[in-house]
Backbone atoms as SQL, in Angstrom:
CREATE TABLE atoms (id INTEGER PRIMARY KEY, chain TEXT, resi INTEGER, resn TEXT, atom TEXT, x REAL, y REAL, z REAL);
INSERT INTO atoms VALUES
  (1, 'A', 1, 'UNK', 'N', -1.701, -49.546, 169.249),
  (2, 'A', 1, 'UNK', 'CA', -2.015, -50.954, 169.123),
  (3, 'A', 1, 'UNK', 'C', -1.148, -51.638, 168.075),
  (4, 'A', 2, 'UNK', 'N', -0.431, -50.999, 166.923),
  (5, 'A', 2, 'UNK', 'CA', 0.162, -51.937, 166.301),
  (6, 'A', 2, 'UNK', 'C', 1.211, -52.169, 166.731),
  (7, 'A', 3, 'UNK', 'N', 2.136, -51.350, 168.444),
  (8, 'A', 3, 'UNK', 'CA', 3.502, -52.017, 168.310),
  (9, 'A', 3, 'UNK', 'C', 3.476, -53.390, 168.806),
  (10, 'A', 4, 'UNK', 'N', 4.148, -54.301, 168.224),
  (11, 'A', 4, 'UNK', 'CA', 4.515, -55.600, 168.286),
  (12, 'A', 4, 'UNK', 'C', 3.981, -56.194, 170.191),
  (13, 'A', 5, 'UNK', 'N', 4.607, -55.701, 170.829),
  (14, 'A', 5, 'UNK', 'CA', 4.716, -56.092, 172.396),
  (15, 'A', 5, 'UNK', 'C', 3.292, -55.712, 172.632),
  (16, 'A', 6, 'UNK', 'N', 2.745, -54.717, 172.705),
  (17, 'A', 6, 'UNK', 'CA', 1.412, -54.624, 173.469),
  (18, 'A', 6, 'UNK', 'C', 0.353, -55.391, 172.614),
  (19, 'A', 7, 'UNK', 'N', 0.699, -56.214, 171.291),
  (20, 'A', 7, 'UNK', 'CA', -0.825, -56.434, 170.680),
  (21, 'A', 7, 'UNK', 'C', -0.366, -58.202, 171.315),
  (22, 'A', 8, 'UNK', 'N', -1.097, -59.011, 171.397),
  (23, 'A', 8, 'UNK', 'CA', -1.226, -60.496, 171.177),
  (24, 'A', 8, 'UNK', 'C', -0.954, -60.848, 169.911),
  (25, 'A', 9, 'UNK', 'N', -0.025, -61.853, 170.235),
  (26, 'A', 9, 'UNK', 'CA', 0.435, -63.224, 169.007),
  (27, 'A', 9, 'UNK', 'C', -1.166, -63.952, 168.547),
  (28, 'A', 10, 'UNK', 'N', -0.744, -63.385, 167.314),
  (29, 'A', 10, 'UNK', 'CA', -2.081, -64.552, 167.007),
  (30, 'A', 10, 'UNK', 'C', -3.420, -63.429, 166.579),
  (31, 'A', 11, 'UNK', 'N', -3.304, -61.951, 167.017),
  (32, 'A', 11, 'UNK', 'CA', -3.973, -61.112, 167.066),
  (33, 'A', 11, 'UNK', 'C', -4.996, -60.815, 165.810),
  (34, 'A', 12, 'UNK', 'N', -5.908, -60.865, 165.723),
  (35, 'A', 12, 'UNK', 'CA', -6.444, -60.744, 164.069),
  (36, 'A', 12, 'UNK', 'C', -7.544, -59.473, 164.288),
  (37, 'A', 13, 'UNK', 'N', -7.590, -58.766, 162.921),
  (38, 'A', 13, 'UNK', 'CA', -8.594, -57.904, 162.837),
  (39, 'A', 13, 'UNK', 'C', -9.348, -57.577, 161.651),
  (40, 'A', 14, 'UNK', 'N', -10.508, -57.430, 161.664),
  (41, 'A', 14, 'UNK', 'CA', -11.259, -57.911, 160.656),
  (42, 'A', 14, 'UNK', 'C', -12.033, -56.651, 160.030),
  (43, 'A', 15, 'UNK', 'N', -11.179, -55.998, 159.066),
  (44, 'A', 15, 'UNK', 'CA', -10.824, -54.478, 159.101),
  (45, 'A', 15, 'UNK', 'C', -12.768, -54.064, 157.820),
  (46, 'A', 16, 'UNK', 'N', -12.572, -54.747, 157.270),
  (47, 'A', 16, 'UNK', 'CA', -14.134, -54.306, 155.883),
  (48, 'A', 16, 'UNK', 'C', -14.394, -55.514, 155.487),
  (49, 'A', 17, 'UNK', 'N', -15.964, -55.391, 155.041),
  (50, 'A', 17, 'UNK', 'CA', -16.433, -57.028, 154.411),
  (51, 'A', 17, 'UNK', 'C', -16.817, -55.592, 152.564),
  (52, 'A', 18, 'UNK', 'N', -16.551, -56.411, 152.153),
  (53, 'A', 18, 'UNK', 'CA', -17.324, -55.757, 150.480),
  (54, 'A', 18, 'UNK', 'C', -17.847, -56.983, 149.802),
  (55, 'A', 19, 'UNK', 'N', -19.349, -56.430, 148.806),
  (56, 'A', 19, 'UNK', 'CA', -19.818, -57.235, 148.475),
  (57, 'A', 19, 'UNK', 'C', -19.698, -56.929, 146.720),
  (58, 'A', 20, 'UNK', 'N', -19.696, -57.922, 146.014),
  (59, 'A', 20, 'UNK', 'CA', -19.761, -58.190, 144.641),
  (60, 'A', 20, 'UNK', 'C', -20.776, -59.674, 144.579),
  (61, 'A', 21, 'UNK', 'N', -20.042, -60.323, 143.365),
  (62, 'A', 21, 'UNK', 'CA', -20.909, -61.506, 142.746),
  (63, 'A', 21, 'UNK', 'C', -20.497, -62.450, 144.515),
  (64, 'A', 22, 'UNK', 'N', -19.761, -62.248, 145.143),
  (65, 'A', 22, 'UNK', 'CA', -19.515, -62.873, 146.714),
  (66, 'A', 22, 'UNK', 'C', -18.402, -61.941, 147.292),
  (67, 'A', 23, 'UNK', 'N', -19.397, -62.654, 148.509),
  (68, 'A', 23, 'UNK', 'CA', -18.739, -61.724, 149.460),
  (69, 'A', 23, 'UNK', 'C', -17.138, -61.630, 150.261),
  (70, 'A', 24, 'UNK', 'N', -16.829, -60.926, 150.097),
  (71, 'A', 24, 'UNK', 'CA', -14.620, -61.188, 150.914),
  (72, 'A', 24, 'UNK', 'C', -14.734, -60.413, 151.738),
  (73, 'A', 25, 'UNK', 'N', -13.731, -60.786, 152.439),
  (74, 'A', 25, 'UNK', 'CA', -13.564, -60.454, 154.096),
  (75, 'A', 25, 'UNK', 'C', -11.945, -59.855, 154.163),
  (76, 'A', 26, 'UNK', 'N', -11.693, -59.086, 154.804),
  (77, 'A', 26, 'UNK', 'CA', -10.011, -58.220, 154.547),
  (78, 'A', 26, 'UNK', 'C', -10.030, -58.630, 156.420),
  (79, 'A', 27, 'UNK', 'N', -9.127, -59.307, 156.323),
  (80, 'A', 27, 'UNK', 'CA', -8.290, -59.733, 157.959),
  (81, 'A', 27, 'UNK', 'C', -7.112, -59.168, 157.938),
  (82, 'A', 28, 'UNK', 'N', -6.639, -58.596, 159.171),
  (83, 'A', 28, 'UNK', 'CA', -5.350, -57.787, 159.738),
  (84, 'A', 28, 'UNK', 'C', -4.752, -58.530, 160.839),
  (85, 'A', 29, 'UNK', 'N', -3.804, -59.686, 160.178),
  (86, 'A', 29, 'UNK', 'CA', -3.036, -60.159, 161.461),
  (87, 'A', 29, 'UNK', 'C', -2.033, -60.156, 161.959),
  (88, 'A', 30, 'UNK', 'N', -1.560, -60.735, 163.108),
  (89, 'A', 30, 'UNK', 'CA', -0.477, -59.988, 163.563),
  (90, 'A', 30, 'UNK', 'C', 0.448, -62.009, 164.012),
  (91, 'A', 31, 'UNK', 'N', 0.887, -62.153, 162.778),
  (92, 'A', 31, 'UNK', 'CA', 1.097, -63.741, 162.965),
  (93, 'A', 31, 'UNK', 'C', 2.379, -63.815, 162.917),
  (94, 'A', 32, 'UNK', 'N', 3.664, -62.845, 162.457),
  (95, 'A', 32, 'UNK', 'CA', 4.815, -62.822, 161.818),
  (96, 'A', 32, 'UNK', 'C', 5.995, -62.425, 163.141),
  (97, 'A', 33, 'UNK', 'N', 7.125, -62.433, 162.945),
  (98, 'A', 33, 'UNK', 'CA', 7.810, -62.515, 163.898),
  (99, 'A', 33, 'UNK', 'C', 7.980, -60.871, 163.986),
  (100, 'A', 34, 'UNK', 'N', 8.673, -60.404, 165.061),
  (101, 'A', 34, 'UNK', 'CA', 8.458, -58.938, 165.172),
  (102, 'A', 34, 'UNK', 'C', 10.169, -58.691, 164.455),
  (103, 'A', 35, 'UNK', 'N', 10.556, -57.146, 163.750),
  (104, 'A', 35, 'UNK', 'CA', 9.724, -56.499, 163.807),
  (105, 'A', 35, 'UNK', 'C', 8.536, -56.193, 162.221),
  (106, 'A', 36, 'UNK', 'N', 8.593, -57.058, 161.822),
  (107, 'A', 36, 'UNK', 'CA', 7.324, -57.550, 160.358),
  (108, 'A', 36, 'UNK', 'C', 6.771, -58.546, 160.613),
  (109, 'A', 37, 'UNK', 'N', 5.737, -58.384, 161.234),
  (110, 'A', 37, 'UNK', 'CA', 4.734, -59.285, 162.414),
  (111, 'A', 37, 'UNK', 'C', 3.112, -59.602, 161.854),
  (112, 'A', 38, 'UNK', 'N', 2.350, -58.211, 160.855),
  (113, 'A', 38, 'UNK', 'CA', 1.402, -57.945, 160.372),
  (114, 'A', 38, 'UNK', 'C', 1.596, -57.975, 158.981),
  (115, 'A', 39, 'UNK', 'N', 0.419, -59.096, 158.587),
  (116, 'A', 39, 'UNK', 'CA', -0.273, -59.168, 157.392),
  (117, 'A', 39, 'UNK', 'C', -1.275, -59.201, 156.713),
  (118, 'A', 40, 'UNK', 'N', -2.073, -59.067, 155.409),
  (119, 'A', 40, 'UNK', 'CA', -3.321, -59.008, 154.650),
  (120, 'A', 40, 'UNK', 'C', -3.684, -60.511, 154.470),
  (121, 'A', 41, 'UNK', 'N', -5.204, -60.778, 154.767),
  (122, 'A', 41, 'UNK', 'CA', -5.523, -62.120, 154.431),
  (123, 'A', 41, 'UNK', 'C', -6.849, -61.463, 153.361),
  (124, 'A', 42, 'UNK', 'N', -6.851, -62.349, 152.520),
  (125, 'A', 42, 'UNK', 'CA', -8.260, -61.697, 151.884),
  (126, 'A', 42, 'UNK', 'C', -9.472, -63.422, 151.957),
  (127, 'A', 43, 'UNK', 'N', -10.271, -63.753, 152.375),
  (128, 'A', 43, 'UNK', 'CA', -11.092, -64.251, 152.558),
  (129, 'A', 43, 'UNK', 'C', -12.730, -64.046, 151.998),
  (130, 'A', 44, 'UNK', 'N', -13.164, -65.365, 151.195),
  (131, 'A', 44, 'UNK', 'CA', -14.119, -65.614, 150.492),
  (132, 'A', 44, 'UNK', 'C', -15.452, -66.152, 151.648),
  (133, 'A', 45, 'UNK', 'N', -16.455, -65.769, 151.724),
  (134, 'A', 45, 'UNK', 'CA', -17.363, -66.339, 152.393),
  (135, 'A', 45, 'UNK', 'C', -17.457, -68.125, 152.549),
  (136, 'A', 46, 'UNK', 'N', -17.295, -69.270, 153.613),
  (137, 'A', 46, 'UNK', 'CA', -17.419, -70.013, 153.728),
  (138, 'A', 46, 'UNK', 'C', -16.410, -70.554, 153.146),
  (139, 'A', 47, 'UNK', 'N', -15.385, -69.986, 153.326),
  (140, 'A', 47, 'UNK', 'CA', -13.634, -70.689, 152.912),
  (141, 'A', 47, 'UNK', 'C', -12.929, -70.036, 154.112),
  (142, 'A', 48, 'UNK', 'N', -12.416, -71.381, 154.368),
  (143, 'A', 48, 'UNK', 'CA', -11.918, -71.324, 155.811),
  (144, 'A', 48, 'UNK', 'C', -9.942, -71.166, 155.383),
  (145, 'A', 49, 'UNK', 'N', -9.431, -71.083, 153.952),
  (146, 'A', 49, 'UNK', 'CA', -8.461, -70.634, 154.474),
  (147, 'A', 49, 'UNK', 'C', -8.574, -68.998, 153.406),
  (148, 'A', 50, 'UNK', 'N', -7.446, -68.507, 153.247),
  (149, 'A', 50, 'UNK', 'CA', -6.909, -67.317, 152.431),
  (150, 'A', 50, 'UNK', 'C', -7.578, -67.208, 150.725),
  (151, 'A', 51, 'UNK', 'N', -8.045, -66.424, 150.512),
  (152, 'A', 51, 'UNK', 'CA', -7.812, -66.528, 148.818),
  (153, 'A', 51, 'UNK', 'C', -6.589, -65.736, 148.425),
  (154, 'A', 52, 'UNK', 'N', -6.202, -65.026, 148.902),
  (155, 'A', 52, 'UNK', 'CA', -5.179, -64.158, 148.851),
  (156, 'A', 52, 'UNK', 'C', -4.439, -63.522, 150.150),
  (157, 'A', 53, 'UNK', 'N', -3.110, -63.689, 150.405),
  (158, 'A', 53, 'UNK', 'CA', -2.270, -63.033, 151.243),
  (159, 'A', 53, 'UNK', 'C', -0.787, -62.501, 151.056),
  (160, 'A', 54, 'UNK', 'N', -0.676, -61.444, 152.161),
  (161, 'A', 54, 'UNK', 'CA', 0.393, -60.611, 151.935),
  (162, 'A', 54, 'UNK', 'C', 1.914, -61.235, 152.658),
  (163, 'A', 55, 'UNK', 'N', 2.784, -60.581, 151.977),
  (164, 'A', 55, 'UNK', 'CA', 4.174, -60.625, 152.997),
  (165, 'A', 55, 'UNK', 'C', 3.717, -60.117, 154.267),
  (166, 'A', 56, 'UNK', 'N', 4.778, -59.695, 155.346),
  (167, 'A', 56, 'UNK', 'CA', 4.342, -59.424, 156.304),
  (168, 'A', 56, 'UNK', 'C', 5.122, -57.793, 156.303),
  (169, 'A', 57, 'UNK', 'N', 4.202, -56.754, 157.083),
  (170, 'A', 57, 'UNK', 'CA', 4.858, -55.366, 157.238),
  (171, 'A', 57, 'UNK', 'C', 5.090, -55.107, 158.723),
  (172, 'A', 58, 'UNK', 'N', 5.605, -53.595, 159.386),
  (173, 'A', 58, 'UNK', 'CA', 5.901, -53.185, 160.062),
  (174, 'A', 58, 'UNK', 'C', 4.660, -52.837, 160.895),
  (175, 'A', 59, 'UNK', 'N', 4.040, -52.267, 160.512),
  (176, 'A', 59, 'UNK', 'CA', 2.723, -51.747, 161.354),
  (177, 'A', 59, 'UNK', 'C', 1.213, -52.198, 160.782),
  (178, 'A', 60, 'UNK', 'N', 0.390, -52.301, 161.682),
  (179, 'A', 60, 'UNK', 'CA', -0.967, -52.850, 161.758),
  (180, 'A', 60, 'UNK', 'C', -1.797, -51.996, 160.254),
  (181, 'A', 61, 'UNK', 'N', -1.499, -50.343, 160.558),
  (182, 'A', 61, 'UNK', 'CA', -1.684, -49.292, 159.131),
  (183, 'A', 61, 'UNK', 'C', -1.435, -49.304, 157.967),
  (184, 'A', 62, 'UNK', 'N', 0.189, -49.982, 157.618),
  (185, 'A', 62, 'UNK', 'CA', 0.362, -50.704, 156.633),
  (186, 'A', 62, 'UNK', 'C', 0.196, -51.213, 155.689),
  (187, 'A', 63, 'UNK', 'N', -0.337, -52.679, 156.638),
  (188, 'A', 63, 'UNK', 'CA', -1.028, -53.840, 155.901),
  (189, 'A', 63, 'UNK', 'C', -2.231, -53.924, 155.669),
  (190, 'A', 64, 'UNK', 'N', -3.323, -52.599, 156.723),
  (191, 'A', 64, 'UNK', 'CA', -4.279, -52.115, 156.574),
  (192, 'A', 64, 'UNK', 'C', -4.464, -51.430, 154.752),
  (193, 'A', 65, 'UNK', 'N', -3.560, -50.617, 154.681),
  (194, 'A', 65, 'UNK', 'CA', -3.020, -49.886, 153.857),
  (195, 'A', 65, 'UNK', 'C', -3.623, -50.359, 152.564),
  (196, 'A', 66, 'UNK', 'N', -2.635, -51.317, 152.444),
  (197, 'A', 66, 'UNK', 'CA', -1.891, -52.209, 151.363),
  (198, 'A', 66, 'UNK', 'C', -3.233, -53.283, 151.001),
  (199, 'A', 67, 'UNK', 'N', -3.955, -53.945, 152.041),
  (200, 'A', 67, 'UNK', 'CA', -4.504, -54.901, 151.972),
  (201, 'A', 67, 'UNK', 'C', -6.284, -54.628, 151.340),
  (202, 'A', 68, 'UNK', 'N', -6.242, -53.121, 151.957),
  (203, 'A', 68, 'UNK', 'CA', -7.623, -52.348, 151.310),
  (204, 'A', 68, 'UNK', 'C', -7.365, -51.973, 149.470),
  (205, 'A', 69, 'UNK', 'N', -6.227, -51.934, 148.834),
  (206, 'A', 69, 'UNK', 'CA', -5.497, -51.873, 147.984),
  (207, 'A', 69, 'UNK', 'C', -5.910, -52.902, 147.165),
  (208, 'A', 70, 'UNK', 'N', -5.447, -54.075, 148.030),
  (209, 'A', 70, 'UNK', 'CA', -5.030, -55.555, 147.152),
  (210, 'A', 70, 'UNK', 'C', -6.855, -55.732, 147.112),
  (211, 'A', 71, 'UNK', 'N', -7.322, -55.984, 148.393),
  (212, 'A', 71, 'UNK', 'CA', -8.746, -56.339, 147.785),
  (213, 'A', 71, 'UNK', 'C', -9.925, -55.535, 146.972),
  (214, 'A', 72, 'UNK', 'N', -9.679, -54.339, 146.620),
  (215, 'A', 72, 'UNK', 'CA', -10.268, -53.644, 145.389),
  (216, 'A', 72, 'UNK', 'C', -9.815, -54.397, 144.346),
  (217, 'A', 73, 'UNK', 'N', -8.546, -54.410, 144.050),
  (218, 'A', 73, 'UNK', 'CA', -8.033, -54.767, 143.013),
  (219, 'A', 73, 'UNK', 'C', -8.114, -56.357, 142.496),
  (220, 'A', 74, 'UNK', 'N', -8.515, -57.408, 143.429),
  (221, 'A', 74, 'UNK', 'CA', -8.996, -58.354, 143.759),
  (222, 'A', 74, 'UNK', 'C', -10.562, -58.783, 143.226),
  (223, 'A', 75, 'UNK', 'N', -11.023, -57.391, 143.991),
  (224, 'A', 75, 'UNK', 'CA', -12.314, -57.634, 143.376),
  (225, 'A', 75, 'UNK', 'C', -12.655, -57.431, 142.013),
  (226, 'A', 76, 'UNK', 'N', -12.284, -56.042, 141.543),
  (227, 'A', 76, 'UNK', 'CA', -12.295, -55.746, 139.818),
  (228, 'A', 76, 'UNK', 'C', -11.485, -56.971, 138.945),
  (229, 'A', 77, 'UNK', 'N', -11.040, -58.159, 139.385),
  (230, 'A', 77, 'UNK', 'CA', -10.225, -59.141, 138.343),
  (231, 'A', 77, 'UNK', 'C', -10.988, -59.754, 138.928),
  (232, 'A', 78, 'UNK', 'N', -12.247, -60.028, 139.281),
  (233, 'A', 78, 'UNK', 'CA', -13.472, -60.985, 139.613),
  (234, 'A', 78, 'UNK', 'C', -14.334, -60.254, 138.859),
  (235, 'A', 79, 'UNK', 'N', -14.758, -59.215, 138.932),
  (236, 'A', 79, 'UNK', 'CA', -15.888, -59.169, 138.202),
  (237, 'A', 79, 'UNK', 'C', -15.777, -58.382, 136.928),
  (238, 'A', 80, 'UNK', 'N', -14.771, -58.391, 136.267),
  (239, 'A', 80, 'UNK', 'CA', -14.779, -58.029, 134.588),
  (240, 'A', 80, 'UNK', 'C', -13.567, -57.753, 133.926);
């Protein structure tokens, strides 16, 4: 599923929700031109755009990767 041609433009995936003082949402999309097509969105409950996002990578695993990464680290500079 992550090579470029078989997924849909526009493709999003909505990989873990974690909770602290609020709740964020880790999105996996596939918005970028091929072949670095997939990126990390990190999303706040009832905010309709990004609180945080990535460059774009090679594969869907990646940015999966990277983006489970960024929002730990995201969260611990929220709560102390």
């Amino acid at each position: 599923m992550s090579h470029p041609q078989s997924t849909p433009p526009d493709f999003s995936a909505y990989v873990e929700t974690e909770t602290c003082d609020a709740d964020y949402t880790l999105a996996i999309k596939n918005k970028g031109r091929p072949p670095r097509s997939w990126r990390w969105e990190i999303y706040a409950v009832g905010k309709n755009k990004p609180v945080g996002r990535s460059e774009f990578f090679e594969t869907m695993s990646e940015a999966t990767r990277t983006g489970k990464a960024a929002l730990a680290k995201f969260r611990s500079s929220r709560t102390g």
